[in-house]
N, C-alpha and C positions, 0 to 999 in steps of 0.2 A: 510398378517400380522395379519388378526385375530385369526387365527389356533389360539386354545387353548394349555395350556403345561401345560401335568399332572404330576406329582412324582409317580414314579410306584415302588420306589425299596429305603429304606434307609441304608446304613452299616456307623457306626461309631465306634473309637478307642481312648479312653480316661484316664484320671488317673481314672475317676469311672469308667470302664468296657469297656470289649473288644470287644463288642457287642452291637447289640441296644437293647436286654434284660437284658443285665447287668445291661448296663445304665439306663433304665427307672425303673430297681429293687432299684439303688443307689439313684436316685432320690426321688424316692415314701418314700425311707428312709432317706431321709434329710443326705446322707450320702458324705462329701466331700472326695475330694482325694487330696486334700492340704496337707502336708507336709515333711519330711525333706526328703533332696535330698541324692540319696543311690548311684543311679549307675555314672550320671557325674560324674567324675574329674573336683573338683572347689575346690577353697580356698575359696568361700563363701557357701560350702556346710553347715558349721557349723551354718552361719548364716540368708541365707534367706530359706523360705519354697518354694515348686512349684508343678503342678501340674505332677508328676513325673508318667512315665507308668511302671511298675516294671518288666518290662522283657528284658532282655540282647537281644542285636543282635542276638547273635547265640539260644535263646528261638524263637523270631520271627520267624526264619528261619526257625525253625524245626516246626511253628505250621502250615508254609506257605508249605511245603513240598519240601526247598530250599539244596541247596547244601550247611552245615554251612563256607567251606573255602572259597564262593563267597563273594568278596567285593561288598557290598550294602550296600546304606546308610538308618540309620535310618529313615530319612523322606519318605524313597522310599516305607520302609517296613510296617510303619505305613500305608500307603497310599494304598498298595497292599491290607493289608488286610479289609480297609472300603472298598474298590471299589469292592472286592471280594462279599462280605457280599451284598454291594446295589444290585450288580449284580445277586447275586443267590436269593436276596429277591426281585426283581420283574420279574422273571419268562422268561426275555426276552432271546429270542434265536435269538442271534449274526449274527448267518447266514443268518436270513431271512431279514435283517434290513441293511438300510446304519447307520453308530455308529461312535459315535465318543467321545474324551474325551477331557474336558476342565477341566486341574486341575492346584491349588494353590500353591505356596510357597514363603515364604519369607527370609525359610533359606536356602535350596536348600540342597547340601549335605557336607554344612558343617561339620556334626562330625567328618567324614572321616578325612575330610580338615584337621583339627587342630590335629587329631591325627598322618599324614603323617609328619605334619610340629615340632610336637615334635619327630619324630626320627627320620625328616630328618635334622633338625637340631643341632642334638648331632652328630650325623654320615650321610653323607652326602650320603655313599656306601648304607644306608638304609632309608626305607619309603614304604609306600605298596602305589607304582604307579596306580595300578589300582583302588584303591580306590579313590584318589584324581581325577579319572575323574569324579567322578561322582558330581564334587562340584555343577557344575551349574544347575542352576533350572530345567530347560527342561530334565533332566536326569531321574528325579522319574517320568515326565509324561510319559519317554518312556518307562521306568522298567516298570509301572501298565501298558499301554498297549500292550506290550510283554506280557505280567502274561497274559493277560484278552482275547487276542488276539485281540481288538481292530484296527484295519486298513486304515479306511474309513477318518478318522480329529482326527487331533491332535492339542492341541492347551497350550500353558501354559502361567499364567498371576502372575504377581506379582508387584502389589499393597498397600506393606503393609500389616495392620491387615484389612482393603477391600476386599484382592483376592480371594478370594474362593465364599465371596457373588457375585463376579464381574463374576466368574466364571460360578456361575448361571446363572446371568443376559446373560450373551452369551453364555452360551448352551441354553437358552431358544430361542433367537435370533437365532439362526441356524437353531432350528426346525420352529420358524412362517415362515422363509426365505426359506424351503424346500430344505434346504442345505443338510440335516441330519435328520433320524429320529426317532434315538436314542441317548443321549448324557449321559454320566458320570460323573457327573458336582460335584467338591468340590476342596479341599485342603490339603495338606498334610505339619506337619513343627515338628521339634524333639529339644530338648533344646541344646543348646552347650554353649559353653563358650564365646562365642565371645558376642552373644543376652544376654547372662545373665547378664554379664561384662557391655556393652552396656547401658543396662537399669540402671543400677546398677549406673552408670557414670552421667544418668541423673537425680539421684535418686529422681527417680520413684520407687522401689521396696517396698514391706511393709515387714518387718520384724515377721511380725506375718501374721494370715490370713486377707486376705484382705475385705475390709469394702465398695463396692460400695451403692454410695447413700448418704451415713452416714456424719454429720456431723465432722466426725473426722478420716474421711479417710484419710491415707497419704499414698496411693501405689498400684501396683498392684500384684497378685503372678503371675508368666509366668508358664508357660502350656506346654504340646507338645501331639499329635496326630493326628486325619484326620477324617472328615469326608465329605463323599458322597451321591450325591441323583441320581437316573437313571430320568431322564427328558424322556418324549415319547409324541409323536402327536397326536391327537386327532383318528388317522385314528390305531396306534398302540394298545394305550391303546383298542379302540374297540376289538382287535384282541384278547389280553390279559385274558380275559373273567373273570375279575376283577375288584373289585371296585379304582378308582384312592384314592390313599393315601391323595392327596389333588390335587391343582392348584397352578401352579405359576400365582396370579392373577396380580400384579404389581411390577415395581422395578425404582429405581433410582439410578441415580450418579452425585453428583456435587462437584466441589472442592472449598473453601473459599481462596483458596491461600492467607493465612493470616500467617501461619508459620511453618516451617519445622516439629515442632515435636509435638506445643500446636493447641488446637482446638481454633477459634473466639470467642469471649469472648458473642457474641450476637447469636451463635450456627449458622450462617447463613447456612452453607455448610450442616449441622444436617438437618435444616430447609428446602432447599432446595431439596435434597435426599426425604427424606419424603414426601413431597409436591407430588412431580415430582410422585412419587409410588402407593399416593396415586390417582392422577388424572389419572393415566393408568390404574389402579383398577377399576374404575369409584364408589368406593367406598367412603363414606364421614366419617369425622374423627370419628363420634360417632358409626359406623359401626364396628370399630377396639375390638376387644374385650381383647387382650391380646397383651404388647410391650413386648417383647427381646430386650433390650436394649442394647447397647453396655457392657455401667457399669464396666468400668476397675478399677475402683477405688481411679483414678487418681486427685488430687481436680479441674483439670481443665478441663478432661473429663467427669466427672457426671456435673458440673455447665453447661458448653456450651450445652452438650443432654438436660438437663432439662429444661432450657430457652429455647431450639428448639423446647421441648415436650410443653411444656404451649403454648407457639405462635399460635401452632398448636389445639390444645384440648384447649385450655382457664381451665377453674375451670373442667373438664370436662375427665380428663387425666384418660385414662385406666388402669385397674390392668398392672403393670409391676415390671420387676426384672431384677438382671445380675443372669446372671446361671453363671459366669467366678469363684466364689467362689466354687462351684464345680468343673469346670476342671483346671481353670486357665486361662490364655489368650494365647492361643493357636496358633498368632500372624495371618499368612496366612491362618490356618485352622478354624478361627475362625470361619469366615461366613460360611461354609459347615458344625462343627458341631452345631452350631447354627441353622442352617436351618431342620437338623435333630430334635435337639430339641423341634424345633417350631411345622413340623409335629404331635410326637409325645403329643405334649399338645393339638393339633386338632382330631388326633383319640381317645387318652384316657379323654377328658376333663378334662383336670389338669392346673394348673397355679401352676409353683414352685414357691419355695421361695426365697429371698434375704437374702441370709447368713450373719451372721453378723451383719446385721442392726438392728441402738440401736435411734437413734438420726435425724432427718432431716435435711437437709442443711437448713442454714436461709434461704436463698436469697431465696428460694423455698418456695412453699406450696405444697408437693408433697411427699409420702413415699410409696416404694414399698411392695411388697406383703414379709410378712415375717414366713408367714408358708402354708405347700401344702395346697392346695385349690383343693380339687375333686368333681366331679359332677358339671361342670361351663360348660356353653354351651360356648366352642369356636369354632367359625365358621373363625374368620380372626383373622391372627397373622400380627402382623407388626415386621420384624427383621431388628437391626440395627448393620453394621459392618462398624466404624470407623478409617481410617488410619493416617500414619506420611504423612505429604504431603498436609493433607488438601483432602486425597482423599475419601471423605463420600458415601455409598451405604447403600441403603435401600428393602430389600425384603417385597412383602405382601404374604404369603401363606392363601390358603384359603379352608377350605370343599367343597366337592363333593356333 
């Protein structure tokens, strides 16, 4: 259980780019990809904005080198091509490794779903059958490892906006456990209607772009893409004859089971996650140089994190942000492209900014980072991925 577990490989797929060069171009440019919604079919397209990826099924398919008349669902595709990207960005060859992939979703393949069910519902003689298999979650994990040719573990989790950090957290468990000694590890999730609708119902949505942190926040925008990190052993990475991108140095999970869809007013499960992450780290709070916060925007999700984050840090709270004003909240994918991100601000020395933000919550003494910061030595990132459920997980990624 000491083995170490390095990041050898990151691919992400977002409303700011389809790429981890895009993304880290759209970033350094303060550039979101908030707003108005083009390709779902919604009656609230007119009115809320989201993190929208602007290319049709059948663009994906042709960039994937797919059959366009295959039914595949959005999440699967988004998902194919970050796992694609982690895979050919850390070098590792398949063949000589036991591999395995542990991915996220919370929507599984709904688009499909809802588009069978309106034409099977006008005519009952039609619907594309083969598309509605793919509704259930474990579908995209088995599409990416068809694509990938993955064989050895397969594994799918869904946790909410949690899964994909959770997903880390056990692929990295697999390799200390020398179950595996490659793993795949993120999330994949695409917008539909049903999560739109949904959010919408609990309004939660913001109507304009979303304000985490901010005194006058009222919502979140939703998201959709994937992202991935290739996890390797300490005996792999040697092999590699590479520098490791970082370490997975700790992580946590605890639940406040306090209530279906709001966080504890007193951040316990926030508190406890982190706690826990940071104690496996063997790192101490002022170690922390940069928080990824969850930051959805929600007035009940920035309050509970923040009261977590003080408990924790006292006067003492590190530069942090939500990046989700850049993609969105991305629900299942969140912790995978988030963990990407956190990398990223470890190799480039960068801390992004907090879009949006004008104002500090009272209850707080606390306001995040609200424009790039370059030249910052980050050595350890703390990420946090927040679920419905009460289910909290906490990453530490850290320099080599």
């Amino acid at each position: 259980m000491n083995e170490k577990v390095y990041i050898a490989g990151l691919g992400i797929v977002s409303a700011i780019g389809l790429t981890v060069d895009e993304t880290l171009e759209s970033l350094k440019a303060t550039r979101s990809g908030i707003g108005p919604i083009t390709l779902l079919e919604t009656t609230l397209k007119a009115a809320i904005p989201a993190g929208e990826i602007k290319k049709t099924n059948t663009e994906l398919k042709q960039m994937l080198g797919l059959d366009v008349n295959q039914s595949i669902t959005r999440t699967s595709l988004f998902g194919m091509m970050a796992a694609r990207e982690a895979l050919q960005n850390s070098g590792v060859d398949l063949s000589k490794y036991r591999c395995g992939i542990v991915s996220a979703t919370s929507v599984g393949g709904m688009d499909l779903s809802e588009h069978f069910y309106d034409d099977f519902n006008a005519d009952q003689t039609k619907g594309d059958t083969e598309g509605v298999k793919g509704h259930d979650c474990a579908d995209s994990t088995e599409r990416i490892a068809n694509f990938l040719g993955i064989k050895d573990y397969l594994a799918t989790i869904s946790t909410a906006c949690s899964s994909s950090a959770n997903s880390i957290m056990f692929g990295s468990r697999l390799i200390k456990n020398n179950i595996v000694d490659v793993v795949l590890a993120g999330g994949t999730d695409s917008l539909t209607r049903f999560t739109l609708n949904g959010f919408n119902t609990l309004m939660i949505l913001d109507k304009e772009h979303c304000k985490p942190f901010d005194a006058k926040r009222v919502g979140l925008n939703m998201g959709e893409g994937s992202g991935f990190v290739v996890l390797v052993s300490e005996k792999v990475m040697g092999e590699l004859h590479k520098k490791p991108m970082a370490e997975v140095k700790g992580y946590g999970n605890a639940n406040d089971a306090y209530h279906q869809t709001a966080s504890s007013p007193d951040g316990q499960g926030a508190f406890l996650a982190m706690t826990t992450a940071l104690a496996m780290s063997g790192l101490k709070p002022g170690d922390i140089d940069y928080i990824n916060v969850h930051g959805t925007g929600t007035s009940n999700n920035d309050l509970s994190e923040g009261v977590a984050m003080q408990r924790i840090f006292a006067d003492k709270v590190p530069l942090f942000s939500s990046t989700k004003p850049f993609t969105g909240h991305t629900l299942g994918a969140a912790g995978g492209i988030e963990a990407v991100l956190s990398v990223l601000a470890i190799r480039y020395n960068i801390v992004y900014p907090n879009l949006n933000f004008s104002e500090p919550i009272p209850e707080l003494n606390i306001s995040p980072v609200t424009k790039l910061m370059e030249n910052i030595n980050v050595r350890n990132v703390l990420s946090n991925s927040f679920g419905f459920g009460g289910n909290n997980s906490t990453l530490i990624l850290s320099a080599c």
